[in-house]
PDB file with SEQRES, HELIX, SHEET and CRYST1 records, atoms N, CA, C and O in Angstrom:
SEQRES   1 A   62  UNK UNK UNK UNK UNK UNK UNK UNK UNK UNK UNK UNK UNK          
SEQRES   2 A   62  UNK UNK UNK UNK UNK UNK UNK UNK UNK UNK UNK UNK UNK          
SEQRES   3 A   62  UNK UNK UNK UNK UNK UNK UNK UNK UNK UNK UNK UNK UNK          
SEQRES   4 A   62  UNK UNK UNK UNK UNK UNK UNK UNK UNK UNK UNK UNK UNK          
SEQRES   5 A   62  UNK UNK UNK UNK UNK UNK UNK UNK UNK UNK                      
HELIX    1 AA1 UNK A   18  UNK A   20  5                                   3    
HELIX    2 AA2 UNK A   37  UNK A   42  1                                   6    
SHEET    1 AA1 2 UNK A   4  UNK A   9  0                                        
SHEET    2 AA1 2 UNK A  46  UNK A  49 -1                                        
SHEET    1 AA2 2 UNK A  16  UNK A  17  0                                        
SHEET    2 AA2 2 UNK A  22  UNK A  23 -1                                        
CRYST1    1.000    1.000    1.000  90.00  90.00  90.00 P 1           1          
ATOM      1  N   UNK A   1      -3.473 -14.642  -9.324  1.00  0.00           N  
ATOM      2  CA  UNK A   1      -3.687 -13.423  -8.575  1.00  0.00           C  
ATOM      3  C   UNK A   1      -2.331 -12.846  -8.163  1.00  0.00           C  
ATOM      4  O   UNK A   1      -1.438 -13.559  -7.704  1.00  0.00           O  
ATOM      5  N   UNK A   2      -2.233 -11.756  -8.313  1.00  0.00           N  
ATOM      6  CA  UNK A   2      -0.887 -11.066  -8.010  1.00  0.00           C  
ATOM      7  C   UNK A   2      -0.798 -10.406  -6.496  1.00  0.00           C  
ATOM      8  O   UNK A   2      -1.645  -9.804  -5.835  1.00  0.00           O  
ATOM      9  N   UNK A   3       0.353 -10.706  -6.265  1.00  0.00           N  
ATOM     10  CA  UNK A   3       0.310 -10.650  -4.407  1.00  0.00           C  
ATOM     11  C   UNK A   3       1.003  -9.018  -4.553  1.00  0.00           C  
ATOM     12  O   UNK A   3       1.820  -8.466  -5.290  1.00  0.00           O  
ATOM     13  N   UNK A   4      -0.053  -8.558  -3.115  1.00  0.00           N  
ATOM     14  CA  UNK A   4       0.114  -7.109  -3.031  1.00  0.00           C  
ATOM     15  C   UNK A   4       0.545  -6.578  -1.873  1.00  0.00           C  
ATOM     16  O   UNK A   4       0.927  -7.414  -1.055  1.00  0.00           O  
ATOM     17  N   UNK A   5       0.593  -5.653  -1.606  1.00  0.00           N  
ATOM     18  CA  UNK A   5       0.905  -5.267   0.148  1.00  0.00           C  
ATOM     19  C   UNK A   5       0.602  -3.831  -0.026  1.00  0.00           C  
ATOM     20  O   UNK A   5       0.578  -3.128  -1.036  1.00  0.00           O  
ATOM     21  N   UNK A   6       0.320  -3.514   1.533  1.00  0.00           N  
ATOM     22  CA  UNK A   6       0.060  -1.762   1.512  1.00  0.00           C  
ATOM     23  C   UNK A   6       0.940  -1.262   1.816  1.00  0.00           C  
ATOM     24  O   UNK A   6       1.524  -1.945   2.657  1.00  0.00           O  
ATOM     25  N   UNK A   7       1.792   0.277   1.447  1.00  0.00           N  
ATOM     26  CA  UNK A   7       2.609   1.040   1.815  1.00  0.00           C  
ATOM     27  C   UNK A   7       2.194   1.950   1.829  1.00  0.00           C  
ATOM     28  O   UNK A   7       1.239   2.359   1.169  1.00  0.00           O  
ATOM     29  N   UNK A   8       3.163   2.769   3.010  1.00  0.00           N  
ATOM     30  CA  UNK A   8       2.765   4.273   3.097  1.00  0.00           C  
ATOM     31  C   UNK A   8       4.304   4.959   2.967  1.00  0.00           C  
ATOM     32  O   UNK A   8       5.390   4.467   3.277  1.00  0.00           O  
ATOM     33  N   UNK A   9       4.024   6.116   2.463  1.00  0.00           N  
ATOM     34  CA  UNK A   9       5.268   6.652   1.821  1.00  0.00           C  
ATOM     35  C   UNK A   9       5.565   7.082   3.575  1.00  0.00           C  
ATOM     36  O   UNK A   9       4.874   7.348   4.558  1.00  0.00           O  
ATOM     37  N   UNK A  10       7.454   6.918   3.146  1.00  0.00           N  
ATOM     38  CA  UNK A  10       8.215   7.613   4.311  1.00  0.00           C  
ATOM     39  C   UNK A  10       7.875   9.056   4.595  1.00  0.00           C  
ATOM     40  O   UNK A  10       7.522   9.859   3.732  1.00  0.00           O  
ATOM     41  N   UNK A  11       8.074   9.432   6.465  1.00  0.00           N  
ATOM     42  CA  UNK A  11       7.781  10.605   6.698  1.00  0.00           C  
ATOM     43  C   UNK A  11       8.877  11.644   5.672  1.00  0.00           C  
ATOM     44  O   UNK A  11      10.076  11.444   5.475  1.00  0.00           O  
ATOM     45  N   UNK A  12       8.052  12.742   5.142  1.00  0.00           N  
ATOM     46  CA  UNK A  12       8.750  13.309   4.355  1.00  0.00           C  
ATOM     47  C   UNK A  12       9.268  13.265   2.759  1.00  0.00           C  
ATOM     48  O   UNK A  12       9.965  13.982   2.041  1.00  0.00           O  
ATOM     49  N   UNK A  13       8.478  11.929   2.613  1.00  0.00           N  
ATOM     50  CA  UNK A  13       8.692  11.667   1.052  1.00  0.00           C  
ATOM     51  C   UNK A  13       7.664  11.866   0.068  1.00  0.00           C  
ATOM     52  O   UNK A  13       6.642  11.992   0.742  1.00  0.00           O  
ATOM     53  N   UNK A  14       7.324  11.976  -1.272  1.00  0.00           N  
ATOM     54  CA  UNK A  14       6.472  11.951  -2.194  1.00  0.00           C  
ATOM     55  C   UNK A  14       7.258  11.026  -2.883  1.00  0.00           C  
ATOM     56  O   UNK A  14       8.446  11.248  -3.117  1.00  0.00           O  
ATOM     57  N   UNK A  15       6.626   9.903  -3.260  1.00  0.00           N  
ATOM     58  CA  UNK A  15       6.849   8.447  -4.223  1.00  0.00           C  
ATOM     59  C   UNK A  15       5.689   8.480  -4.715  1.00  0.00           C  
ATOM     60  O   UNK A  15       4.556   8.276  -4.280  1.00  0.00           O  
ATOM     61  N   UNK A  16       6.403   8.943  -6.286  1.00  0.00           N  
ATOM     62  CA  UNK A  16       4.762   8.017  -7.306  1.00  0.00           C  
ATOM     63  C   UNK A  16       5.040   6.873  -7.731  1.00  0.00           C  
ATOM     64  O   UNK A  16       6.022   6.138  -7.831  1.00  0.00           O  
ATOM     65  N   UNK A  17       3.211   6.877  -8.125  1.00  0.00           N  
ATOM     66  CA  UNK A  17       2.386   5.427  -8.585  1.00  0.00           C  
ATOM     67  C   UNK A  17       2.422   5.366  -9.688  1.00  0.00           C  
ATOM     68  O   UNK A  17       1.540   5.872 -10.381  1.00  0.00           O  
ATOM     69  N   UNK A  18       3.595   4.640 -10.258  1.00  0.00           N  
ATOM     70  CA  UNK A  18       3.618   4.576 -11.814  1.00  0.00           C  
ATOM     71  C   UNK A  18       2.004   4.091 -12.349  1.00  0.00           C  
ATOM     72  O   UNK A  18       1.343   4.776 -13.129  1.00  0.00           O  
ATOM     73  N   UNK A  19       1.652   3.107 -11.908  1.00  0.00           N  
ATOM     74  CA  UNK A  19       0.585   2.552 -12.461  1.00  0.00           C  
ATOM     75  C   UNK A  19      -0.831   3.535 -12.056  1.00  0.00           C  
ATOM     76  O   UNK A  19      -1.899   3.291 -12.616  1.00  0.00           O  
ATOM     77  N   UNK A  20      -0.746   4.354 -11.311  1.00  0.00           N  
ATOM     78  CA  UNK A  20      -1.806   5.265 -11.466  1.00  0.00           C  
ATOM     79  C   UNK A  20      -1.599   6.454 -11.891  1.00  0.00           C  
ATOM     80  O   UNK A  20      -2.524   7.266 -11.935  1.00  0.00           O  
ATOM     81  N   UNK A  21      -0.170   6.806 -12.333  1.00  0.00           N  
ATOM     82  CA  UNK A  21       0.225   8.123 -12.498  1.00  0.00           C  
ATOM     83  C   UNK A  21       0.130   9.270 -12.022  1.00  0.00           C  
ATOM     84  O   UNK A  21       0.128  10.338 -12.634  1.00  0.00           O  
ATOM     85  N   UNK A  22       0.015   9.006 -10.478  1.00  0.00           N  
ATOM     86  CA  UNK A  22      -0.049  10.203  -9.282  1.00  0.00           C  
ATOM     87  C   UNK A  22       1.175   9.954  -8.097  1.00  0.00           C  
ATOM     88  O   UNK A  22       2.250   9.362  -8.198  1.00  0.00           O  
ATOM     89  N   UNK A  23       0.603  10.599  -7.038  1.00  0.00           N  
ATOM     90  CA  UNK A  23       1.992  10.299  -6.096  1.00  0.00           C  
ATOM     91  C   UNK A  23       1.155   9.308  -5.090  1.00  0.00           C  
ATOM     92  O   UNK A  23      -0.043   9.557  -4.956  1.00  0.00           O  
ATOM     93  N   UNK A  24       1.594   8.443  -4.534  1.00  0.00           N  
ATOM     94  CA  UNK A  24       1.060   7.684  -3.224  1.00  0.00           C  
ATOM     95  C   UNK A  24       0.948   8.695  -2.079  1.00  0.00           C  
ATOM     96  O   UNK A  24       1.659   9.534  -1.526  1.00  0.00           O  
ATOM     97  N   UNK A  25      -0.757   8.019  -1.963  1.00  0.00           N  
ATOM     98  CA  UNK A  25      -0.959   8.966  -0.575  1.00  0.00           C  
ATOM     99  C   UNK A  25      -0.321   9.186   0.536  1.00  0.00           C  
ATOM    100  O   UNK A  25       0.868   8.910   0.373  1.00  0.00           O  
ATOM    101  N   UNK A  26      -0.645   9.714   2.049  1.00  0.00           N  
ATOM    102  CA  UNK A  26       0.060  10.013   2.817  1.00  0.00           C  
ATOM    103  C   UNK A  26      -0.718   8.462   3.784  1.00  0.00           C  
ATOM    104  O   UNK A  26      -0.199   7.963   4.782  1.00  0.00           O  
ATOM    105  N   UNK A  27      -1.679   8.110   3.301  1.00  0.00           N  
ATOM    106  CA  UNK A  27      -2.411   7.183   4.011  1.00  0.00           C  
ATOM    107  C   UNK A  27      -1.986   5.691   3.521  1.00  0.00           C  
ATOM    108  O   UNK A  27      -2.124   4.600   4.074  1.00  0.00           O  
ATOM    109  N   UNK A  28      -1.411   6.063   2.259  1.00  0.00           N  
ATOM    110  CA  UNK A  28      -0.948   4.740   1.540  1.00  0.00           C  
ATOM    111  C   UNK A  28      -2.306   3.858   0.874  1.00  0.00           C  
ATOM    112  O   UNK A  28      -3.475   4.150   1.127  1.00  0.00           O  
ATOM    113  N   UNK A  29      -1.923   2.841   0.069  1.00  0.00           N  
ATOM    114  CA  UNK A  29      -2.451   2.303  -0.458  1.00  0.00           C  
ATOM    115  C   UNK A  29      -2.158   1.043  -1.176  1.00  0.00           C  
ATOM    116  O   UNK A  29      -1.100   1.322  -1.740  1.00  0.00           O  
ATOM    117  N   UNK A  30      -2.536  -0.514  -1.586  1.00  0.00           N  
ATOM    118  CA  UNK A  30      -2.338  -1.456  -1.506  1.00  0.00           C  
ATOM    119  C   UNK A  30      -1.485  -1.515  -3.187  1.00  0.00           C  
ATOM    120  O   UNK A  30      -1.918  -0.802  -4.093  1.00  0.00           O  
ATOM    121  N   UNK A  31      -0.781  -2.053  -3.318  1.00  0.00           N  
ATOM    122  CA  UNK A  31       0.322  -1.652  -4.550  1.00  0.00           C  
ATOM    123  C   UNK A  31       0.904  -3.397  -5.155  1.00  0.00           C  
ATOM    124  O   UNK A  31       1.118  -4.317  -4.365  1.00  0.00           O  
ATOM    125  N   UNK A  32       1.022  -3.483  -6.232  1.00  0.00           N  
ATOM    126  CA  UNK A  32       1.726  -4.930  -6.279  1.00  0.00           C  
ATOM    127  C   UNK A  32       2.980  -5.189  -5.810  1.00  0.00           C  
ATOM    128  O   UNK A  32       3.657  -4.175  -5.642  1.00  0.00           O  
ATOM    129  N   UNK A  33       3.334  -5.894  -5.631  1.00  0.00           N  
ATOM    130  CA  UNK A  33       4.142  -6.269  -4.890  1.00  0.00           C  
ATOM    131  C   UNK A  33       5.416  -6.840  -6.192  1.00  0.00           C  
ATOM    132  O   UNK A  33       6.027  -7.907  -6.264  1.00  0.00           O  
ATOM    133  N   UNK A  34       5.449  -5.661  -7.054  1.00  0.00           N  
ATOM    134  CA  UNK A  34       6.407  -6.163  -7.200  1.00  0.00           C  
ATOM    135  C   UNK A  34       7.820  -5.233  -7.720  1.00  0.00           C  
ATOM    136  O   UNK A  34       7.825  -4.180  -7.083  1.00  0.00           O  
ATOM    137  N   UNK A  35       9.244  -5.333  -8.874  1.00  0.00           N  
ATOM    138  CA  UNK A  35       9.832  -5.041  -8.634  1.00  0.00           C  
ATOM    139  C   UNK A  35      10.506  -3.863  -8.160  1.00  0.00           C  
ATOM    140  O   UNK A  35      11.552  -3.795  -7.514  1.00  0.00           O  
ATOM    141  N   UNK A  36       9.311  -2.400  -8.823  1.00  0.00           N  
ATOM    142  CA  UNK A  36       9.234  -1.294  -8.488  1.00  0.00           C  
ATOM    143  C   UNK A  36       8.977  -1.126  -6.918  1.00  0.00           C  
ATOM    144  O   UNK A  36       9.912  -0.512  -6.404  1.00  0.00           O  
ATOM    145  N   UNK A  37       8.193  -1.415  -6.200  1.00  0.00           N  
ATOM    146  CA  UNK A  37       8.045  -0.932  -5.406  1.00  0.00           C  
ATOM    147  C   UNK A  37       9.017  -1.769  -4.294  1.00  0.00           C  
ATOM    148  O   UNK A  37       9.448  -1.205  -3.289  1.00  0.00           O  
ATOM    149  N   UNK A  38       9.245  -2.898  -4.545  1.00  0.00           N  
ATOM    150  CA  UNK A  38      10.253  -3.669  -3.758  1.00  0.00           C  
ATOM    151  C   UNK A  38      11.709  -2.614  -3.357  1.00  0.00           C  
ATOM    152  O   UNK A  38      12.399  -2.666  -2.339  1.00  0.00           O  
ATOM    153  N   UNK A  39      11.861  -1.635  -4.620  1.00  0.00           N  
ATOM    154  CA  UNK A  39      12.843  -1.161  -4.506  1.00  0.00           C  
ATOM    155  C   UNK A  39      12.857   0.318  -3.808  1.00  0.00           C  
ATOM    156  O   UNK A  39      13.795   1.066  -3.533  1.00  0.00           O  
ATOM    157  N   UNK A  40      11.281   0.460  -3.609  1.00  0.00           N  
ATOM    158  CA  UNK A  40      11.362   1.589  -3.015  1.00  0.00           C  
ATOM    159  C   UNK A  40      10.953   1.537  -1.573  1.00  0.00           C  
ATOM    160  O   UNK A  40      10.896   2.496  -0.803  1.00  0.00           O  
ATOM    161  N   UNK A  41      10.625   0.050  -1.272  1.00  0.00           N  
ATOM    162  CA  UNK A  41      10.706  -0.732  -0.117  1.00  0.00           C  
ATOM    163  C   UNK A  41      12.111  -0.581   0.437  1.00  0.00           C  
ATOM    164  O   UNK A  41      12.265  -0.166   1.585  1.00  0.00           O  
ATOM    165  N   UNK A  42      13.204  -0.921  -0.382  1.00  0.00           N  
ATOM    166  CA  UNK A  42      14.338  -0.855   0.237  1.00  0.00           C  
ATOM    167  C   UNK A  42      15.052   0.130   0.678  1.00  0.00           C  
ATOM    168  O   UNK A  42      15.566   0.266   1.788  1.00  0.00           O  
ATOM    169  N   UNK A  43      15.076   1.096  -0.593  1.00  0.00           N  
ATOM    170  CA  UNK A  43      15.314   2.642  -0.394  1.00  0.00           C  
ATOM    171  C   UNK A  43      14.875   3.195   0.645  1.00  0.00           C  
ATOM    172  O   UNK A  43      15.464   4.231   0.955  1.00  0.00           O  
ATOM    173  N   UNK A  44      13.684   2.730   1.577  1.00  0.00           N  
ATOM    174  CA  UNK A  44      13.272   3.443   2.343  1.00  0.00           C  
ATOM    175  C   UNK A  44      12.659   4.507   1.796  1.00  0.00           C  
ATOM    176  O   UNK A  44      12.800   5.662   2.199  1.00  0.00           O  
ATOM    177  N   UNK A  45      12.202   4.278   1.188  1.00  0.00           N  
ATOM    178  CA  UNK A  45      11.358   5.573   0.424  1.00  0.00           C  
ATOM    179  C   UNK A  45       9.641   5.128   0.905  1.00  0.00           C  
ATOM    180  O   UNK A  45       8.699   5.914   0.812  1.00  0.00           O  
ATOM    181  N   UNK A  46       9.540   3.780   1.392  1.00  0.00           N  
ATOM    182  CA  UNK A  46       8.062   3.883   1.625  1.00  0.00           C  
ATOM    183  C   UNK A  46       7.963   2.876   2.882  1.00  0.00           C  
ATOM    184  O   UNK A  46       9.085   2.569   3.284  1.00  0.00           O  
ATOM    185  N   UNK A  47       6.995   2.334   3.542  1.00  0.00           N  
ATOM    186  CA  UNK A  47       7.073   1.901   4.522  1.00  0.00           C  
ATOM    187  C   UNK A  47       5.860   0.896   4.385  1.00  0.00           C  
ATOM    188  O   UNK A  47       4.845   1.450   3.962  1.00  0.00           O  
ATOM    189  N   UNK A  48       5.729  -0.478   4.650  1.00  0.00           N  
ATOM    190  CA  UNK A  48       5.075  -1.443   4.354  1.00  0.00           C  
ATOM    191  C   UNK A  48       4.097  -1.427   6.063  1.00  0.00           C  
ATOM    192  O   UNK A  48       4.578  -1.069   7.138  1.00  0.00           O  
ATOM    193  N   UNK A  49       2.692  -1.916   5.830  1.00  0.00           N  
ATOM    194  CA  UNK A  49       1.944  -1.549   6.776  1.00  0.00           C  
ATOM    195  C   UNK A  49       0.898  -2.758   6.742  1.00  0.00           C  
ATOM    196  O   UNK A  49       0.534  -3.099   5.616  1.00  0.00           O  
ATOM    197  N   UNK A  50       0.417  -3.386   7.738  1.00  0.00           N  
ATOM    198  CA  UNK A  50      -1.000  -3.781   7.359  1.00  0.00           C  
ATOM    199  C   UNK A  50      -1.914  -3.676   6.966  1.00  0.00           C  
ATOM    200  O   UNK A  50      -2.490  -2.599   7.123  1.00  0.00           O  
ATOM    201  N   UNK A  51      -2.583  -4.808   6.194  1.00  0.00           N  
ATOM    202  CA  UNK A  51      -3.352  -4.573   5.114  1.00  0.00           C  
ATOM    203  C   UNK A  51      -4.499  -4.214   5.968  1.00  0.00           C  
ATOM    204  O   UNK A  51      -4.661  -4.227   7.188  1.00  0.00           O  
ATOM    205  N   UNK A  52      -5.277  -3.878   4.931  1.00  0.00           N  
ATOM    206  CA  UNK A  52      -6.819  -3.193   5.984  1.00  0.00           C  
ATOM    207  C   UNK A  52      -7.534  -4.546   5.831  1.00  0.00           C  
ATOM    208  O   UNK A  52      -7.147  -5.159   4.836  1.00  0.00           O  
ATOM    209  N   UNK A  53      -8.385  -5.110   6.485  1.00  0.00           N  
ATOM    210  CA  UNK A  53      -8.968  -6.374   6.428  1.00  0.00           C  
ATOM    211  C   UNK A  53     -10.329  -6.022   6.091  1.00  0.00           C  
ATOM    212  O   UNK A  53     -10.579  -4.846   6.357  1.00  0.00           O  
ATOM    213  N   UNK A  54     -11.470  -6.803   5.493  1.00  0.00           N  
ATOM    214  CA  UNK A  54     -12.898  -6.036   5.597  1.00  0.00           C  
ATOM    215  C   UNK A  54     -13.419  -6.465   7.174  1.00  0.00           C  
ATOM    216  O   UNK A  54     -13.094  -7.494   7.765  1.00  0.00           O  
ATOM    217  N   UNK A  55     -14.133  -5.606   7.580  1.00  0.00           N  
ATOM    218  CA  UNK A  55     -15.012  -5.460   8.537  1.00  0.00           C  
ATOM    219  C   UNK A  55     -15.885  -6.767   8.765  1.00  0.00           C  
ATOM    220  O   UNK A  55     -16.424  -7.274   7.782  1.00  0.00           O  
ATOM    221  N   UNK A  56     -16.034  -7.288   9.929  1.00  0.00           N  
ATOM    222  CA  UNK A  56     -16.277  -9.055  10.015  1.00  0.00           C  
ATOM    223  C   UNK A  56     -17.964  -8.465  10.413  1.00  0.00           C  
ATOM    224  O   UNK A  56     -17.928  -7.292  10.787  1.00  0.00           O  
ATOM    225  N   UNK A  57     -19.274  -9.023  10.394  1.00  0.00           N  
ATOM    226  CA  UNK A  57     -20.092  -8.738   9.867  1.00  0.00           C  
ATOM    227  C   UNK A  57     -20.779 -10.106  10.569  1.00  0.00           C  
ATOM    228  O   UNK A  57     -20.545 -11.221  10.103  1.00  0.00           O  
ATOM    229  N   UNK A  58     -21.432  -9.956  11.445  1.00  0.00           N  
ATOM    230  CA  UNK A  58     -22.319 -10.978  12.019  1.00  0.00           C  
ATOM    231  C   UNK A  58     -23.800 -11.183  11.336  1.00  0.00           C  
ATOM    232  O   UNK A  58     -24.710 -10.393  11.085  1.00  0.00           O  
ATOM    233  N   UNK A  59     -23.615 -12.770  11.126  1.00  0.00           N  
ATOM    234  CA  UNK A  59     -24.857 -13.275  10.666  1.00  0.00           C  
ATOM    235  C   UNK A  59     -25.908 -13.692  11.562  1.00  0.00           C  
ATOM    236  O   UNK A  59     -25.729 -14.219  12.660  1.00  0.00           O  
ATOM    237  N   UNK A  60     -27.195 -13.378  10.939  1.00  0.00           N  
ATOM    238  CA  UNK A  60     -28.142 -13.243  11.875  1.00  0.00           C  
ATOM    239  C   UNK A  60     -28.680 -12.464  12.863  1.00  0.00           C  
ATOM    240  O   UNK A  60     -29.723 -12.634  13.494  1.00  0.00           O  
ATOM    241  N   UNK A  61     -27.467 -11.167  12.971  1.00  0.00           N  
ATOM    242  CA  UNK A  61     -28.024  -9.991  13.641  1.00  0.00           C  
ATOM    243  C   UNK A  61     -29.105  -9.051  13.452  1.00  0.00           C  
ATOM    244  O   UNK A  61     -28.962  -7.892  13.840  1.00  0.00           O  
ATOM    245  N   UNK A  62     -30.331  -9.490  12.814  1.00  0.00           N  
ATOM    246  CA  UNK A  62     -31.492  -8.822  12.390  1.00  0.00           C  
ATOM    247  C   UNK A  62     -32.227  -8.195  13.556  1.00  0.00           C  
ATOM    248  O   UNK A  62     -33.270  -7.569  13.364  1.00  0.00           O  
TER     249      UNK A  62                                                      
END                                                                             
């Protein structure tokens, strides 16, 4: 499994998604983690964020 992380582009930037061939949203979105975006990690071109977790979901609440 390939390890990922979410980024959101810097205020003021448009960074595309090579692998989707658009620009990353303003909301960001979960991306591999690897050498491409590492570098636009550094550049400051995007900004690394917490991942969204799923929604925890109680059993037996019928």
């Amino acid at each position: 499994m390939m390890k990922t992380m979410r980024v959101v582009p810097a205020e003021g930037r448009m960074v595309p998604d090579p692998d989707r061939g658009d620009v990353l949203p303003i909301g960001g979105r979960e991306v591999p983690k690897n050498q491409w975006w590492m570098r636009r990690l550094m550049d400051k071109d995007v900004v690394e964020v917490p991942a969204h977790k799923p929604a925890a979901t109680k059993k037996g609440a019928d």
